[in-house]
C-alpha positions as CSV (number, residue, x, y, z in Angstrom):
1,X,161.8,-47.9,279.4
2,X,159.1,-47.7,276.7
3,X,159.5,-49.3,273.2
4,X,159.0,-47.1,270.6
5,X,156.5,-48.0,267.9
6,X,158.0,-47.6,264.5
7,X,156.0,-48.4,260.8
8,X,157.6,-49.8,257.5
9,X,157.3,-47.1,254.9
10,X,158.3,-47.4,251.4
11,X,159.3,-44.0,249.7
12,X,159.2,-43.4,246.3
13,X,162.4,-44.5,245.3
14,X,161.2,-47.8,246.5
15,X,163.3,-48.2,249.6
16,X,162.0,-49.7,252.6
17,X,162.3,-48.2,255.8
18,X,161.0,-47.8,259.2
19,X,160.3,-44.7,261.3
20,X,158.4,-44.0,264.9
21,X,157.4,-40.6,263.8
22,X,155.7,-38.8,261.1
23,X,158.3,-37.4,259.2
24,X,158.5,-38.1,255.6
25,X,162.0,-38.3,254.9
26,X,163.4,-41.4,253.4
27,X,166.5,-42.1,255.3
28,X,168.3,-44.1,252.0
29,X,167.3,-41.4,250.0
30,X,168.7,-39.1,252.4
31,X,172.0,-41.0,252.3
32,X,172.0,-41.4,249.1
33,X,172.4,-37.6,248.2
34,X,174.2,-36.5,250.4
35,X,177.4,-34.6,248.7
36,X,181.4,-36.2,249.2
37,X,182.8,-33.1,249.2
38,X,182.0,-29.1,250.0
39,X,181.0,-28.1,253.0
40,X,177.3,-28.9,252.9
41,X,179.0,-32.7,253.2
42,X,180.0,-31.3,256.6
43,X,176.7,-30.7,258.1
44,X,173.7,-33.4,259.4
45,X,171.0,-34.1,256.8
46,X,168.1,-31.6,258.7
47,X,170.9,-28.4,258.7
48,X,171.9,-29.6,254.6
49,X,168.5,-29.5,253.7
50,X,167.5,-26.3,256.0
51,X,170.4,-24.0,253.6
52,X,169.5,-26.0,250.2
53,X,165.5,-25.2,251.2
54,X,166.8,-21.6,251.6
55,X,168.8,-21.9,247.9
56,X,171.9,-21.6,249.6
57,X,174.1,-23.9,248.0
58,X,177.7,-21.8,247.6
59,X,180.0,-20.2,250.6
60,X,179.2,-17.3,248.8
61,X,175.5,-17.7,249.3
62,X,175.8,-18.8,252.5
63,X,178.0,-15.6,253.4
64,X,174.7,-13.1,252.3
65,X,173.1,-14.6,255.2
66,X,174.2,-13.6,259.3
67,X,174.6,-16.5,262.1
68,X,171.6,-15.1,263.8
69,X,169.8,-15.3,259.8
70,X,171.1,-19.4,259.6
71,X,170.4,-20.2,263.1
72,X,166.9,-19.2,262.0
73,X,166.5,-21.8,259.9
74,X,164.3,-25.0,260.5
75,X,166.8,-28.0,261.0
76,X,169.4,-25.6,261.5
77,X,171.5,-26.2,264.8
78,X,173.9,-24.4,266.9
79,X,176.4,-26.8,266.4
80,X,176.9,-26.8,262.6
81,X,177.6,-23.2,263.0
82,X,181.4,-23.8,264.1
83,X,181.2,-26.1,261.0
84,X,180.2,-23.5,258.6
85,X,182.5,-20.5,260.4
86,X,185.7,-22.9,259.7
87,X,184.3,-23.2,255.9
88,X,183.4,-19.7,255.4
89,X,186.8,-18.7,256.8
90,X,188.9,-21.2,255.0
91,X,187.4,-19.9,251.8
92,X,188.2,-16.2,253.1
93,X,184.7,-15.0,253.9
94,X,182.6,-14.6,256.7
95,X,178.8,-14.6,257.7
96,X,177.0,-10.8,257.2
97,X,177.6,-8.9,259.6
């Protein structure tokens, strides 16, 4: 098995940090911000940032937008979609047809 080759990077909150590919994102940062409560706390940091980038930030946003709309979405998987149907449907909505 091959070793991946990972560099120290310092954002520019100041937190050091390694990654082995060229994404930017500061993973301290990342966790830093993520929310306690609401559904985007439900969902992996890529599929958070993918409806937030899309100023979705409400279940009433989100239910403007259909599945095949989200799925769409870069960072957006299929398997926060089951995630955001529970959501949507606890608060008595749905995605657009």
């Amino acid at each position: 098995m091959t070793k991946s080759s990972s560099s120290q990077r310092k954002c520019k909150q100041g937190h050091l940090y390694y990654k082995s590919t060229d994404c930017p994102t500061c993973p301290i940062c990342e966790e830093l911000r993520k929310p306690n409560d609401g559904f985007l706390s439900l969902l992996s940091a890529p599929a958070r940032r993918a409806l937030e980038h899309h100023g979705i930030h409400s279940l009433q946003e989100l239910s403007q937008h259909s599945e095949k709309d989200i799925l769409q979405f870069h960072g957006m998987g299929p398997a926060s979609m089951p995630k955001l149907r529970a959501a949507l449907q606890e608060a008595g909505l749905s995605f657009k047809s």
